[in-house]
Steps between C-alpha positions, in 0.01 A plus 500: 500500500744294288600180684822531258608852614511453832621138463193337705352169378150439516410334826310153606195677504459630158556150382234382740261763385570443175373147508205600735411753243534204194233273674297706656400731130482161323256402723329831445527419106366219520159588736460794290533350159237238597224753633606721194406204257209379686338865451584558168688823644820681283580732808584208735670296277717810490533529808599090512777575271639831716533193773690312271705746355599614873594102520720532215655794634553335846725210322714764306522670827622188714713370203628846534552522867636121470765614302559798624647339822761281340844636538556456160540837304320453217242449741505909662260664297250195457277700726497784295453288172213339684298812565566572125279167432292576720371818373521382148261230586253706696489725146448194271217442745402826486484486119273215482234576751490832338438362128257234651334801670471736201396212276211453749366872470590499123189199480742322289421183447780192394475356138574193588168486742290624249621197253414286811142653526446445135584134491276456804246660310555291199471212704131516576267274264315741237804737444588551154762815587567825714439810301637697761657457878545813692635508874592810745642337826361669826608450858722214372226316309377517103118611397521311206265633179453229232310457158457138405385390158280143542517199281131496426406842335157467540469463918177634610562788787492277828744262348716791416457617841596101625813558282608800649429343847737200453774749351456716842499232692831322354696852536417506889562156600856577386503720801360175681744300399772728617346604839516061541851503362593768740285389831691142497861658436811559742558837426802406307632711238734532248468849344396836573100505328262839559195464350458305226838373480484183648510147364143462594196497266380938422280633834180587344295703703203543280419439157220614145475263279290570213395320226572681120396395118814428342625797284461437102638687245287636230713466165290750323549796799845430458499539092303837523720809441588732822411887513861603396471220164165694425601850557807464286256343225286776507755761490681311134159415333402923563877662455389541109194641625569860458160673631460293824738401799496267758490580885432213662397132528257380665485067564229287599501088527165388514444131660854514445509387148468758279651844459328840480601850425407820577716797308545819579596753235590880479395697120728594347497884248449290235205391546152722644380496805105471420329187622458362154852527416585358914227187390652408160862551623425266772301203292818530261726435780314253637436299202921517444615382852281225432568408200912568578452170769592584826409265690215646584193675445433843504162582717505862560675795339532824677596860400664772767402830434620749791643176647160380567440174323155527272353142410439453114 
């Protein structure tokens, strides 16, 4: 019922109840929060902010009711304008425990953690670089997967296995270091954090760490033509061939620094269809593919007859 309608103000006893209610969910905040952070959990420190927002609500409500007993007015519908707040707050609240929430199931992990973890990583004596840093965040801490290249190229398997060690080891004393940070504070705080969005250093649960070669590039893979370069080639060098057509294109890269082919050709009326006239037709075309440079050398040439590709 509308306290304004009926021209009732709001009694003693809401204002007492709305301070009762102020003190006694900041308290609940603040026991909450502090378990919640202690065991790494997202669904209490949830549940420490519904406390708090209730708190929040509780001192719109009693500024509300506060004003809402003046004479004054401009002052009638405060109490009305206060329940407004109220539930605006409560979905603001909403909002963000629901995003915090769906992040959580979504295994999203922050960026800005992951740039944490690498310089952590990066950190540890015999790192040369991170070729890759992967993280999925489960029950409000990271499994961290992480590729480091070493300094020393030539590390014999056990010390690789010592580098990999240290790396592990450096990613999960940052959860140390916060469960210390966290088991000496006050339960104080200053923003609204679910799981990984706190000040404090990235909760690693458990973490890989292997050790990888670094990746060279091979200037003379990358200067070899591609299948569509080739097939293109072969296709202008035999357009002015009038008694033989190309299917197909076959590409091979053997050791990875040469180029092979094998070509596949359909006879055409002009020429016969006996296997001497299949075996010279198919030494002339290979001897002008690889004299037309390609690119590449031509291995194998293959006729289809009935579709079914005959070797020369």
């Amino acid at each position: 019922h509308a306290h304004g309608a009926l021209g009732l103000k709001p009694g003693k006893i809401a204002l007492v109840a709305a301070l009762v209610s102020i003190v006694a969910k900041e308290g609940l905040f603040r026991a909450t929060a502090r378990v919640g952070k202690r065991l790494r959990s997202p669904v209490l420190e949830a549940n420490a902010w519904h406390h708090r927002s209730d708190a929040l609500s509780s001192v719109v409500a009693l500024v509300g009711i506060a004003a809402a007993r003046c004479s004054l007015k401009i002052f009638r519908h405060a109490d009305a304008a206060a329940g407004l707040a109220v539930a605006a707050m409560l979905a603001a609240t909403g909002f963000q425990i629901t995003a915090g929430a769906l992040q959580e199931l979504s295994d999203a992990v922050d960026q800005d953690a992951l740039e944490r973890l690498r310089f952590a990583v990066l950190a540890v004596p015999g790192v040369a670089q991170v070729a890759s840093l992967r993280g999925r965040s489960i029950a409000g801490k990271l499994r961290v997967d992480v590729d480091v290249v070493p300094l020393d190229s030539d590390l014999s398997t056990s010390a690789s296995f010592q580098l990999a060690e240290a790396a592990r080891v450096a990613l999960l004393d940052m959860e140390a270091e916060d469960h210390g940070a966290h088991s000496h504070s006050h339960g104080h705080s200053h923003g609204h954090s679910h799981g990984h969005g706190d000040a404090g250093p990235p909760r690693v649960g458990d973490a890989t760490v292997r050790v990888v070669p670094a990746e060279k590039t091979c200037p003379v893979v990358a200067s070899l033509p591609t299948q569509a370069d080739l097939e293109r080639r072969v296709a202008d060098t035999l357009a002015d061939e009038p008694a033989v057509a190309a299917l197909r294109t076959h590409v091979r890269y053997p050791n990875g620094l040469a180029c092979e082919l094998d070509v596949y050709l359909e006879p055409t009326p002009e020429m016969g269809e006996g296997v001497g006239d299949l075996r010279a037709a198919g030494a002339g075309v290979t001897k002008l593919l690889n004299d037309a440079a390609l690119g590449a050398s031509v291995a194998n040439v293959f006729w289809s007859l009935d579709r079914e590709p005959a070797p020369v």
